[in-house]
TILOTOR-604315 format. One record per residue (C-alpha): residue number from 1; chain; y, x, z. Coordinates in nm, 3 decimals, m for minus. Layout:
N
nr NUM kette A v Y u X w Z
...
end
This chain:
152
nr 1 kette A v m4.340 u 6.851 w 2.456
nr 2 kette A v m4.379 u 6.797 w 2.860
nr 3 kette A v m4.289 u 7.183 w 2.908
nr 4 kette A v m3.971 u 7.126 w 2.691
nr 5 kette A v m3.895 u 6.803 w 2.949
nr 6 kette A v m3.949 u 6.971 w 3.219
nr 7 kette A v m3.760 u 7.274 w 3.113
nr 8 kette A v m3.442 u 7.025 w 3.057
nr 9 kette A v m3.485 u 6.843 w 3.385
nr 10 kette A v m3.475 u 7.154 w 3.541
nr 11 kette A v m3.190 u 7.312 w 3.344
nr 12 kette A v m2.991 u 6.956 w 3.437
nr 13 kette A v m3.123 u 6.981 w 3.792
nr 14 kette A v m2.921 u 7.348 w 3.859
nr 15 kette A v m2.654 u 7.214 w 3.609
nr 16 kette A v m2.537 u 6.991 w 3.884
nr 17 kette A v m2.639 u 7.221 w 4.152
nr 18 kette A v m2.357 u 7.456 w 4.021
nr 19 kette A v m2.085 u 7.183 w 3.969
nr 20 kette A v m2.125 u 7.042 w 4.295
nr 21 kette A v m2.055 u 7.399 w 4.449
nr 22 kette A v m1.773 u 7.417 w 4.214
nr 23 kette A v m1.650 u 7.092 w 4.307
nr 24 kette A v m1.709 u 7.155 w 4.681
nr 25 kette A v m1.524 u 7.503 w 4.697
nr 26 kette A v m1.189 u 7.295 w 4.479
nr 27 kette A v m1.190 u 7.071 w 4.766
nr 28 kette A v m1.192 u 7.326 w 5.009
nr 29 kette A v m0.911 u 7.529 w 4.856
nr 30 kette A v m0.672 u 7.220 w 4.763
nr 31 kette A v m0.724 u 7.112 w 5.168
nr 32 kette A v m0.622 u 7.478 w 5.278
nr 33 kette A v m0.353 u 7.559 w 5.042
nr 34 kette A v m0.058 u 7.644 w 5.204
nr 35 kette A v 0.327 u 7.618 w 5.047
nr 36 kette A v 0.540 u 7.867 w 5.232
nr 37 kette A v 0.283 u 7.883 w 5.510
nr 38 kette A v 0.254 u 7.509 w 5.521
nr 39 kette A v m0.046 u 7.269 w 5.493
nr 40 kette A v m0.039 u 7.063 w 5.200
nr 41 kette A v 0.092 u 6.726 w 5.197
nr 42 kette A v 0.262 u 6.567 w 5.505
nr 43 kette A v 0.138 u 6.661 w 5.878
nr 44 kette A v 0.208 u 6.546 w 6.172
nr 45 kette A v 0.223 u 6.696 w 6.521
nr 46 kette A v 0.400 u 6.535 w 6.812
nr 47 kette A v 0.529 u 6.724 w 7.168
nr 48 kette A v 0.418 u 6.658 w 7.406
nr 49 kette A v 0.159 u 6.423 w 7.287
nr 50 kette A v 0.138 u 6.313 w 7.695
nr 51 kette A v 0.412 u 6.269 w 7.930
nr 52 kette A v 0.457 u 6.187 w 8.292
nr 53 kette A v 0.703 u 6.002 w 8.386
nr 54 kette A v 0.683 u 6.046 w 8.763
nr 55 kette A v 0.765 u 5.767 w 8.995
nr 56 kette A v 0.954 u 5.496 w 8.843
nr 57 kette A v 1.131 u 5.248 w 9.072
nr 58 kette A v 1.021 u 4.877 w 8.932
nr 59 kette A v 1.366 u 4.723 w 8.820
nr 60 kette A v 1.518 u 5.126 w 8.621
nr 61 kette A v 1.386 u 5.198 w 8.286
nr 62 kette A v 1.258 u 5.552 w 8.225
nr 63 kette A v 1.309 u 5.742 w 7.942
nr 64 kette A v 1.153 u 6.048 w 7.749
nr 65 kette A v 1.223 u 6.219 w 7.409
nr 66 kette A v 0.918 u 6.310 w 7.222
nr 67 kette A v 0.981 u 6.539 w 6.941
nr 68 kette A v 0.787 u 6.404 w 6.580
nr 69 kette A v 0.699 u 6.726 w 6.361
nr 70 kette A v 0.630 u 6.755 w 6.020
nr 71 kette A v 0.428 u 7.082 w 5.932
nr 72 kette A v 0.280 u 7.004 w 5.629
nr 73 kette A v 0.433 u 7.078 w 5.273
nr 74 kette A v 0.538 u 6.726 w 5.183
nr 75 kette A v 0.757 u 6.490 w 5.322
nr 76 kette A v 0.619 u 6.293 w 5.646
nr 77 kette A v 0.707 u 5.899 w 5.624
nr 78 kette A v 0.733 u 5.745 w 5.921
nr 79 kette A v 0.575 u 5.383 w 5.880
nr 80 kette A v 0.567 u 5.192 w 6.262
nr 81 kette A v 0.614 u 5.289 w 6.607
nr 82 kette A v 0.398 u 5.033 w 6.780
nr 83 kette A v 0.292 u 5.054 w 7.180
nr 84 kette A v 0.062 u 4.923 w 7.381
nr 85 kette A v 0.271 u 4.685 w 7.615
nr 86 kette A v 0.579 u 4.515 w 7.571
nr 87 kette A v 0.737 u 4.722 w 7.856
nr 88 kette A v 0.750 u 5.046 w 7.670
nr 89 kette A v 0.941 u 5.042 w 7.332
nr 90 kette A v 0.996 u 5.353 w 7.073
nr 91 kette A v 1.240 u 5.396 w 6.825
nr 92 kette A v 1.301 u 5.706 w 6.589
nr 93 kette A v 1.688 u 5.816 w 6.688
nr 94 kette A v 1.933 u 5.738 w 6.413
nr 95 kette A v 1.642 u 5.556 w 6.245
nr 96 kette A v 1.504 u 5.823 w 6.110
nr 97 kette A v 1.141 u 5.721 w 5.896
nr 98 kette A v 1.164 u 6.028 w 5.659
nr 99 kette A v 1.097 u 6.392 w 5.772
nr 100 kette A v 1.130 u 6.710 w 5.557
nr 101 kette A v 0.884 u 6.961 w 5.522
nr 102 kette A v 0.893 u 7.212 w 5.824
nr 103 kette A v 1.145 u 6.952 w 6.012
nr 104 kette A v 1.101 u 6.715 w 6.298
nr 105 kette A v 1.292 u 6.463 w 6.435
nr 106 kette A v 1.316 u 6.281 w 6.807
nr 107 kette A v 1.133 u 5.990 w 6.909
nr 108 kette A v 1.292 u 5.786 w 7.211
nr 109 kette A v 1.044 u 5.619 w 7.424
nr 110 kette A v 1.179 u 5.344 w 7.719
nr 111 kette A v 0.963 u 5.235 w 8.000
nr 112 kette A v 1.072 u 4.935 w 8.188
nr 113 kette A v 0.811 u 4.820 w 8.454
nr 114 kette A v 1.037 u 4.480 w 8.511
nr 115 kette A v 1.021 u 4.300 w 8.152
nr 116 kette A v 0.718 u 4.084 w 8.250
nr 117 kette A v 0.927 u 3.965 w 8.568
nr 118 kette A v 0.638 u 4.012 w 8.763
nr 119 kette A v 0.383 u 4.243 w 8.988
nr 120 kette A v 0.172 u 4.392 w 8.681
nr 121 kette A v 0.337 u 4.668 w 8.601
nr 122 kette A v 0.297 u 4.792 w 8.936
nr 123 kette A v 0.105 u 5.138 w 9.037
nr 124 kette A v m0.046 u 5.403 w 8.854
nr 125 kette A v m0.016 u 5.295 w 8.448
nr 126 kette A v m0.110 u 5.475 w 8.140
nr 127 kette A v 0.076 u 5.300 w 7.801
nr 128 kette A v 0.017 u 5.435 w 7.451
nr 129 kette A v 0.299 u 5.466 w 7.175
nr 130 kette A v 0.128 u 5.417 w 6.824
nr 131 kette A v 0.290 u 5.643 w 6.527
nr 132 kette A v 0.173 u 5.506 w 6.163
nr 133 kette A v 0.261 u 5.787 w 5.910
nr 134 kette A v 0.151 u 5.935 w 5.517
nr 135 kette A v m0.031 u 6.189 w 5.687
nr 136 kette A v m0.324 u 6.106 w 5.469
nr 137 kette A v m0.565 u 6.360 w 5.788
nr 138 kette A v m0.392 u 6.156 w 6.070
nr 139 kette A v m0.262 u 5.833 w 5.955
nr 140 kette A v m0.187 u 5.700 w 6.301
nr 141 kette A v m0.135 u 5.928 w 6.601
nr 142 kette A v m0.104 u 5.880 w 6.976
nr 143 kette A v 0.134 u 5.985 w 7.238
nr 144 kette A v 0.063 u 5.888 w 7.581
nr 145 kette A v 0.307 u 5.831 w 7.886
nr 146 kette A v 0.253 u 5.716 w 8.271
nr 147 kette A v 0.375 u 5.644 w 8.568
nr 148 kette A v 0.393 u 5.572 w 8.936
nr 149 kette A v 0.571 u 5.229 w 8.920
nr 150 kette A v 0.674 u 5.104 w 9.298
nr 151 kette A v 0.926 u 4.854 w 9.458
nr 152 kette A v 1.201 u 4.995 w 9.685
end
C-alpha cells in the first residue's frame, strides 16, 4: 500500500514536471512568433530615443520630430504623451493615437525655456517626454531631449 503511494506521488511529481516544460516552451514560442517578420502584438520603438537640442536662446522655442514606430504585428495605441516639465510639450502630428503594424508616425516635441517667466530653465537641462502605449513589453517608453538654455 505505501509502495503504491509512493509510486503515484512520484508518477504526479514528473506529471507536472513535463507540463510545466510544456507550458514553459508555449510561452516561449507565442512571445517569439513572428507575423511577416514581426513580433507579436504591438511594439514600440522610438528614433532617436535622445536628442540634443543644442543651445537654445531663453525666450525661442525649439523643436524636434521624433519618429514613433510600431514593429510588432498588432496595432500600437497611442494612450498619453506626458513630459516632465511644463516647458516641453508633445503632440502626435495630425493626432495620430493609432499605428499600423510595420508603420510609424511623427511625434512633435516643443521646448520653450521662457514659460515659467523666470531664471530656471536656464543652463544645461535634461526633460523627459513620457509615451503610454498597448505595448503590453513596454507600456510606457522614454525619449529624452536637452539643452544649453542661455540669455542673449
Amino acid at each position: 500500500m505505501m509502495r503504491k503511494k509512493i509510486i503515484l506521488v512520484i508518477a504526479a511529481v514528473i506529471f507536472l514536471a513535463v507540463l510545466a516544460v510544456v507550458f514553459g516552451w508555449l510561452q516561449a514560442t507565442r512571445s517569439n512568433s513572428n507575423v511577416g517578420g514581426l513580433k507579436s502584438g504591438p511594439q514600440i520603438s522610438v528614433e532617436p530615443e535622445f536628442y540634443d537640442l543644442g543651445t537654445v536662446i531663453y525666450g525661442e522655442v525649439a523643436r524636434h520630430s521624433f519618429t514613433v514606430k510600431n514593429t510588432g504585428a498588432e496595432p500600437l495605441e497611442i494612450f498619453r504623451l506626458s513630459t516632465s516639465c511644463g516647458c516641453t510639450q508633445a503632440e502626435m502630428k495630425d493626432g495620430q493615437t493609432v499605428i499600423a503594424a510595420g508603420e510609424s508616425a511623427e511625434m512633435s516635441v516643443s521646448f520653450d525655456p521662457a514659460v515659467h517667466k523666470d531664471d530656471t530653465d536656464l543652463g544645461e537641462l535634461t526633460r523627459v517626454v513620457y509615451i503610454r502605449t498597448n505595448d503590453v513589453s513596454q507600456p510606457e517608453t522614454e525619449v529624452t531631449i536637452k539643452a544649453n538654455v542661455i540669455k542673449q
